[in-house]
BARO-374616 format. One record per residue (C-alpha): residue number from 1; x, y, z; residue in one letter. Coordinates in nm, 2 decimals. Layout:
// BARO-374616
<rec><resi>NUM</resi><c1>X</c1><c2>Y</c2><c3>Z</c3><resn>A</resn></rec>
...
END
This chain:
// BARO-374616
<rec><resi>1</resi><c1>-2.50</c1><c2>-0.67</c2><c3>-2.17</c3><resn>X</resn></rec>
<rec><resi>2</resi><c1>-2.19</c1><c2>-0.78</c2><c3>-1.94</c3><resn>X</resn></rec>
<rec><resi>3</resi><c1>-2.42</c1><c2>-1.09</c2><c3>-1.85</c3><resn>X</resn></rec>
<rec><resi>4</resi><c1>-2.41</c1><c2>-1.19</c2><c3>-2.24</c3><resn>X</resn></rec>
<rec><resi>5</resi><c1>-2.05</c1><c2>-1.14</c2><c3>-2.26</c3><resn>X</resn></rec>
<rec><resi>6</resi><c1>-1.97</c1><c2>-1.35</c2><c3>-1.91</c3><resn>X</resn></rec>
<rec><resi>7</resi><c1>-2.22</c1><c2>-1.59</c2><c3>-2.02</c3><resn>X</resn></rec>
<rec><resi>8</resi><c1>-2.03</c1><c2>-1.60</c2><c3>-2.37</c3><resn>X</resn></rec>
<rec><resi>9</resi><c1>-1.71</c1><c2>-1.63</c2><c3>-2.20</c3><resn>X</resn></rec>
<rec><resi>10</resi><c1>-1.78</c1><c2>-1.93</c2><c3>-1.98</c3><resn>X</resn></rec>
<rec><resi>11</resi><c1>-1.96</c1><c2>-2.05</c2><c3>-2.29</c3><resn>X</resn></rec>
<rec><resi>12</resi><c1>-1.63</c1><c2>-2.06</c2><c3>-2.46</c3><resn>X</resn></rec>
<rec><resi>13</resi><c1>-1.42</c1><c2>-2.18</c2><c3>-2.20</c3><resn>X</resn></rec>
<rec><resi>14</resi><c1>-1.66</c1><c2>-2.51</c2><c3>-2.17</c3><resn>X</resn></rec>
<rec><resi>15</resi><c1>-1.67</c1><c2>-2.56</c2><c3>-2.54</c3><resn>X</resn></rec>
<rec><resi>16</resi><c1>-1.26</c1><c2>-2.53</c2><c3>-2.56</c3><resn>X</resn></rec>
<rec><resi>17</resi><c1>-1.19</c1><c2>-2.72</c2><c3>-2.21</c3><resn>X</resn></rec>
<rec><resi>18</resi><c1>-1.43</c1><c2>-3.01</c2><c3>-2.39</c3><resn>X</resn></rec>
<rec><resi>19</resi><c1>-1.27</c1><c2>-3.04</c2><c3>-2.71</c3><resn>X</resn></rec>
<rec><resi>20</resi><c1>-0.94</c1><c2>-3.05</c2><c3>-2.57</c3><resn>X</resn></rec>
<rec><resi>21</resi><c1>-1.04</c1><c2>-3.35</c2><c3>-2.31</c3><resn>X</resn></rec>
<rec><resi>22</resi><c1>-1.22</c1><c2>-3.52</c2><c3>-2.62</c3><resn>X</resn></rec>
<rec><resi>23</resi><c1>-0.91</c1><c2>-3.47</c2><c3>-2.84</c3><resn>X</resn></rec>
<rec><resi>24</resi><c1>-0.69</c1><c2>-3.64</c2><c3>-2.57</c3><resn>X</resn></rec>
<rec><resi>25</resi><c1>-0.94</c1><c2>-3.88</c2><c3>-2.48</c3><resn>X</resn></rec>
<rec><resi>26</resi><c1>-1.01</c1><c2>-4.00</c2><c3>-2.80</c3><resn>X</resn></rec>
<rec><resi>27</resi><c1>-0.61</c1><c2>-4.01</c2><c3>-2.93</c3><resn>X</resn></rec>
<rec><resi>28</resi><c1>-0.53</c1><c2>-4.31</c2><c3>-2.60</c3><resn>X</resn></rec>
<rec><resi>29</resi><c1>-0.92</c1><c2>-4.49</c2><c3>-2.63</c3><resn>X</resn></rec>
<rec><resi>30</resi><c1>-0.81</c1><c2>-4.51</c2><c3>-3.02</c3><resn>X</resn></rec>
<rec><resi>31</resi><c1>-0.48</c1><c2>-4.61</c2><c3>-2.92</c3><resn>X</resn></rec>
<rec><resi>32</resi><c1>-0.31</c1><c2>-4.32</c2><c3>-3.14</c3><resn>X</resn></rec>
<rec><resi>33</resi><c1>-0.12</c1><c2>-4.24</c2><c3>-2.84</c3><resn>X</resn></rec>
<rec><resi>34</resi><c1>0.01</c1><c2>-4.47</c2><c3>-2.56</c3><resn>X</resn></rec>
<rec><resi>35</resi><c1>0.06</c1><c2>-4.30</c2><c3>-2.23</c3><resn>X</resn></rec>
<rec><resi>36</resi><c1>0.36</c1><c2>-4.38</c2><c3>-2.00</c3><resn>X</resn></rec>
<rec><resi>37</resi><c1>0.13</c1><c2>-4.43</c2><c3>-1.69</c3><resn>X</resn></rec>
<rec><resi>38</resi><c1>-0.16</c1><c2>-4.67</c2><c3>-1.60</c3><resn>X</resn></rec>
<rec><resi>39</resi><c1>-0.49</c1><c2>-4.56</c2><c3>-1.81</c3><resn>X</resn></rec>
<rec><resi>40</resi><c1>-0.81</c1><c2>-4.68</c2><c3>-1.59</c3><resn>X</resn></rec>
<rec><resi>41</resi><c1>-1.04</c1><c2>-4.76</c2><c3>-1.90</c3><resn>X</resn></rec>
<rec><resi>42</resi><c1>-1.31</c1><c2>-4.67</c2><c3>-1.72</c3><resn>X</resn></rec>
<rec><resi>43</resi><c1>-1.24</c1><c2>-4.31</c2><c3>-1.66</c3><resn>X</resn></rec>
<rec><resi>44</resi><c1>-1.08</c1><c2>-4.23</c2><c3>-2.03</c3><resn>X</resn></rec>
<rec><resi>45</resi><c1>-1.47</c1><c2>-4.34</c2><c3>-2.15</c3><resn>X</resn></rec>
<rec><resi>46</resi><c1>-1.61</c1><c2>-4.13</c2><c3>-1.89</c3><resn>X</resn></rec>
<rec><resi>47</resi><c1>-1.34</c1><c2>-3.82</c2><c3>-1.98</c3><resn>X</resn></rec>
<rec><resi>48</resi><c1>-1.48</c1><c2>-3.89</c2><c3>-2.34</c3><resn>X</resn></rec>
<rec><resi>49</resi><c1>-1.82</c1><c2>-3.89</c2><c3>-2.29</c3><resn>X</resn></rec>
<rec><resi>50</resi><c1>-1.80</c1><c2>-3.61</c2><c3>-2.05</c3><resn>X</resn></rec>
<rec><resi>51</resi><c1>-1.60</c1><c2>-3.42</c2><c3>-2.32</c3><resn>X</resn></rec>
<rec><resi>52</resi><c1>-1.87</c1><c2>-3.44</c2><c3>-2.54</c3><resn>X</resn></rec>
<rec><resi>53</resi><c1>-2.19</c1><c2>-3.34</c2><c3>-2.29</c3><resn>X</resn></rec>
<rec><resi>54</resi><c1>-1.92</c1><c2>-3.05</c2><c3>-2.19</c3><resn>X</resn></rec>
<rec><resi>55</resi><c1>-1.93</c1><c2>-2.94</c2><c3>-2.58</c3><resn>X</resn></rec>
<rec><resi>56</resi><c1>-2.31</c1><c2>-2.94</c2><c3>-2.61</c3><resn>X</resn></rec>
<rec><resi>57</resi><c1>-2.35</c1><c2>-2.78</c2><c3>-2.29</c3><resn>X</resn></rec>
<rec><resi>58</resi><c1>-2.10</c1><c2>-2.49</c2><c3>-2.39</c3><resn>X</resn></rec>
<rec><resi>59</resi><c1>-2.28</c1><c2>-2.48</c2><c3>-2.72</c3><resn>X</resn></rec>
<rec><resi>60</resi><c1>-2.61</c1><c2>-2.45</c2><c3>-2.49</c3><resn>X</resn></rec>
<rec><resi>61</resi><c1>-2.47</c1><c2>-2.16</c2><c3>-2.30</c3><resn>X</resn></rec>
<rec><resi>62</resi><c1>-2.33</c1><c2>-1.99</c2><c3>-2.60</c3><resn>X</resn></rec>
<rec><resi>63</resi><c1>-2.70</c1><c2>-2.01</c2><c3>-2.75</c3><resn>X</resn></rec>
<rec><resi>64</resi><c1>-2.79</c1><c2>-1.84</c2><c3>-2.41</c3><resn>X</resn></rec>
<rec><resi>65</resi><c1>-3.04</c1><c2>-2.11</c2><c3>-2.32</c3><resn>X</resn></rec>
<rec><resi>66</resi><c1>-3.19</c1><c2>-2.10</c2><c3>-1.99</c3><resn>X</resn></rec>
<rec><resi>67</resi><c1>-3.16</c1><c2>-2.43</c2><c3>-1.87</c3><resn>X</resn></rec>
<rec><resi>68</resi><c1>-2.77</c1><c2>-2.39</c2><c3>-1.93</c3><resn>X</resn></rec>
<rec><resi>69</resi><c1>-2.77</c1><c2>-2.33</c2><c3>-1.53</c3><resn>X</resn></rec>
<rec><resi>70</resi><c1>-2.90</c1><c2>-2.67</c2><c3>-1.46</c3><resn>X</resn></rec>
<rec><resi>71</resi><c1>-2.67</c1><c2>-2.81</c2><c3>-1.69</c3><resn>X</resn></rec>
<rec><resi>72</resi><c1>-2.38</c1><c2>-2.68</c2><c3>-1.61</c3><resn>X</resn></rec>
<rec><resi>73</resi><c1>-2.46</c1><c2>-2.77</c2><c3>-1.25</c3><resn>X</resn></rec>
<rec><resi>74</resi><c1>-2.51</c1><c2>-3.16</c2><c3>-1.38</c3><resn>X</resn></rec>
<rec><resi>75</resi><c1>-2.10</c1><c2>-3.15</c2><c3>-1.58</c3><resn>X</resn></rec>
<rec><resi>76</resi><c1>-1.99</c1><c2>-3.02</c2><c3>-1.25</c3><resn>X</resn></rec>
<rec><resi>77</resi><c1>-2.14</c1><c2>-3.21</c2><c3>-0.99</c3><resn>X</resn></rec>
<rec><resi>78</resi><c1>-2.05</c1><c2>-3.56</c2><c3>-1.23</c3><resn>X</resn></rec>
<rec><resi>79</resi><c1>-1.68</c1><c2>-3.42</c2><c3>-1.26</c3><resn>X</resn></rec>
<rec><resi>80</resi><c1>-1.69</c1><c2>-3.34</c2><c3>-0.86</c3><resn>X</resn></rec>
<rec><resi>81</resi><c1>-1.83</c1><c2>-3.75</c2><c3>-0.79</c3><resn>X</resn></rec>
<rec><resi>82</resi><c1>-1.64</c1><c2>-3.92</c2><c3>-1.01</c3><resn>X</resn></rec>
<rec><resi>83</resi><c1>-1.28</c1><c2>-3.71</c2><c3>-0.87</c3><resn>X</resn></rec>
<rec><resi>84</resi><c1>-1.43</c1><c2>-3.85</c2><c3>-0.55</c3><resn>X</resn></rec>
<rec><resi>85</resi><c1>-1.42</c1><c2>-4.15</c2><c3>-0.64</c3><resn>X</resn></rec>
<rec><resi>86</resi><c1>-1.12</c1><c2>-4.14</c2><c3>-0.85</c3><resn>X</resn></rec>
<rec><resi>87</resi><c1>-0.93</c1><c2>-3.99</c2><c3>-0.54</c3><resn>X</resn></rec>
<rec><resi>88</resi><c1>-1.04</c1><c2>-4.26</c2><c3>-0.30</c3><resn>X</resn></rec>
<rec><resi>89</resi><c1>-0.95</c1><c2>-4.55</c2><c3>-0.54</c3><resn>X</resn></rec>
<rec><resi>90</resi><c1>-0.60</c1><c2>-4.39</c2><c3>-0.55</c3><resn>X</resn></rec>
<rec><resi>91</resi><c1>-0.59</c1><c2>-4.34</c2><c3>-0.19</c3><resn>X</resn></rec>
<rec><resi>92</resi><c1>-0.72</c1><c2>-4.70</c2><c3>-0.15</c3><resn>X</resn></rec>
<rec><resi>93</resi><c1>-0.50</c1><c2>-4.90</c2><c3>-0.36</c3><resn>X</resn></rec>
<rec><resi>94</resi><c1>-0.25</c1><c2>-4.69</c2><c3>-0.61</c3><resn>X</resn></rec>
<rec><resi>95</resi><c1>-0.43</c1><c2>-4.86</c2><c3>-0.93</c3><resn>X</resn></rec>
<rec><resi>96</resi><c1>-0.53</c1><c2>-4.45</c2><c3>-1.03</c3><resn>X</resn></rec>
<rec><resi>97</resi><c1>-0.22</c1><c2>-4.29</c2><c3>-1.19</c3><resn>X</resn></rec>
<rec><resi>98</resi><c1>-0.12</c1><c2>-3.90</c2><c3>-1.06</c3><resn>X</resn></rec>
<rec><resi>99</resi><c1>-0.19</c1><c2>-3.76</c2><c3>-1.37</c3><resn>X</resn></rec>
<rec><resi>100</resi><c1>-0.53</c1><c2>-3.92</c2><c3>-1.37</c3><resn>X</resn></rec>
<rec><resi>101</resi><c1>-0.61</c1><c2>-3.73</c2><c3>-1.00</c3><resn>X</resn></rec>
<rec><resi>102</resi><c1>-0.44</c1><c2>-3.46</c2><c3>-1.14</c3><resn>X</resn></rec>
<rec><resi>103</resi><c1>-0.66</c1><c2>-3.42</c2><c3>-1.52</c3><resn>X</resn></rec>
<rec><resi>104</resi><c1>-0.99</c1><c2>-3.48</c2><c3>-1.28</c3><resn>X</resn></rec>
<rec><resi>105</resi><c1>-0.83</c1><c2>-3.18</c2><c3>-1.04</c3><resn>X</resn></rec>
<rec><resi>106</resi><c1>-0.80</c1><c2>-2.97</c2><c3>-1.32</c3><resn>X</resn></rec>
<rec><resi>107</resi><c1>-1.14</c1><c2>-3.07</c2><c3>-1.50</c3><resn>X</resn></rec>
<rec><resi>108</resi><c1>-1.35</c1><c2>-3.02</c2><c3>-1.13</c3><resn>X</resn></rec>
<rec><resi>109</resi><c1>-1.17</c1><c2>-2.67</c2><c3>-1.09</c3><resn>X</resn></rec>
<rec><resi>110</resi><c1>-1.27</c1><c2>-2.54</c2><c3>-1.47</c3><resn>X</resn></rec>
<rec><resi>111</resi><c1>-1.63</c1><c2>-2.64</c2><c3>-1.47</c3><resn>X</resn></rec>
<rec><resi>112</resi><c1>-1.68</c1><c2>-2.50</c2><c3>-1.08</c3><resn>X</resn></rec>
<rec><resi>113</resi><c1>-1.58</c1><c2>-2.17</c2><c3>-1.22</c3><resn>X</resn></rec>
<rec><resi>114</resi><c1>-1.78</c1><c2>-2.24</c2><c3>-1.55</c3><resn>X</resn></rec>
<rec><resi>115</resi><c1>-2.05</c1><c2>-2.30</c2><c3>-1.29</c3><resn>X</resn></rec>
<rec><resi>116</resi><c1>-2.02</c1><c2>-2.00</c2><c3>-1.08</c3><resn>X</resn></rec>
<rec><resi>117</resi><c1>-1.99</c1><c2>-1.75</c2><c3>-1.38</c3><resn>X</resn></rec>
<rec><resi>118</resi><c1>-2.30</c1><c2>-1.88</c2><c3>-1.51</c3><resn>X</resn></rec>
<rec><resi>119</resi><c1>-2.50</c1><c2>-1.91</c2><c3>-1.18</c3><resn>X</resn></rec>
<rec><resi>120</resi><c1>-2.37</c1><c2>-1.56</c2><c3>-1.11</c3><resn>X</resn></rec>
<rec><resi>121</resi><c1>-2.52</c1><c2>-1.41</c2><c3>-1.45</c3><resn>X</resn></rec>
<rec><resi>122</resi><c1>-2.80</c1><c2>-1.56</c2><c3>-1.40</c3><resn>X</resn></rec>
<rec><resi>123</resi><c1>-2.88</c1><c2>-1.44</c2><c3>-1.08</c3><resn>X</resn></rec>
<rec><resi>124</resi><c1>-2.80</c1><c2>-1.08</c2><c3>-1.15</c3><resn>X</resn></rec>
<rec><resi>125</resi><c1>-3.02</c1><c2>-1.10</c2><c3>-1.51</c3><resn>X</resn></rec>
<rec><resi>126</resi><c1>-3.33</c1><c2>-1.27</c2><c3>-1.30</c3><resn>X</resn></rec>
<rec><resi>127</resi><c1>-3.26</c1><c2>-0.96</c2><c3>-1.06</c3><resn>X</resn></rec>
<rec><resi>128</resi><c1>-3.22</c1><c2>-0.71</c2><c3>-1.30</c3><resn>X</resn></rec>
<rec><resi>129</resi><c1>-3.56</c1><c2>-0.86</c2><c3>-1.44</c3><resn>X</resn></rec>
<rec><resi>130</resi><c1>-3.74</c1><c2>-0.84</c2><c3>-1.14</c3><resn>X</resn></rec>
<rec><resi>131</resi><c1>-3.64</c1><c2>-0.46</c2><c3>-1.08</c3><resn>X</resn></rec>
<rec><resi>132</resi><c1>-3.80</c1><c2>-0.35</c2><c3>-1.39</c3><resn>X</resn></rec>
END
């Protein structure tokens, strides 16, 4: 039961984290807002995309589908690369603005802990499956 409800809970944390980054991503590629600091065009369509593969794979996790895991694990590895890169084009040359580092920061950290809830209930239900 408390693998359902952590499960849920990461679910819902991946489905909210998404919307927001597509609502924000959507409101500069759409040009409804203009931010004060260099947007790298590349990135916002990547934030975008990304924000909505993060809302199907919440949506997947919410349904409690098994290959949630291996999802999960794919959002968070691209959103670990791409800071990586992100991070050295900043270091490199400057042309990445600091709220850009920090958004990809942010993004990384949620869907590592997204990641770990879910890898950690899925260990202890293939345990707890195992045992009976």
């Amino acid at each position: 039961m408390k693998k359902n409800i952590y499960n849920r809970i990461a679910a819902f944390i991946a489905i909210a984290f998404s919307m927001l980054t597509l609502v924000e991503g959507l409101q500069v590629l759409l040009g409804i807002t203009h931010p004060d600091y260099y947007v790298l065009r590349p990135l916002l369509i990547y934030n975008v995309v990304m924000g909505f593969v993060g809302f199907i794979v919440g949506i997947t996790l919410w349904l409690n589908y098994r290959r949630g895991l291996i999802l999960t694990s794919a959002v968070t590895a691209a959103h670990v690369i791409v800071f990586l890169i992100v991070g050295l084009l900043f270091l490199s040359n400057g042309d990445v603005a600091g709220h850009s580092i920090n958004a990809m920061i942010i993004r990384s950290t949620v869907w590592i802990v997204v990641l770990l809830v879910v890898w950690r209930t899925n260990f202890v239900n293939k345990k707890h499956s195992i045992e009976k």
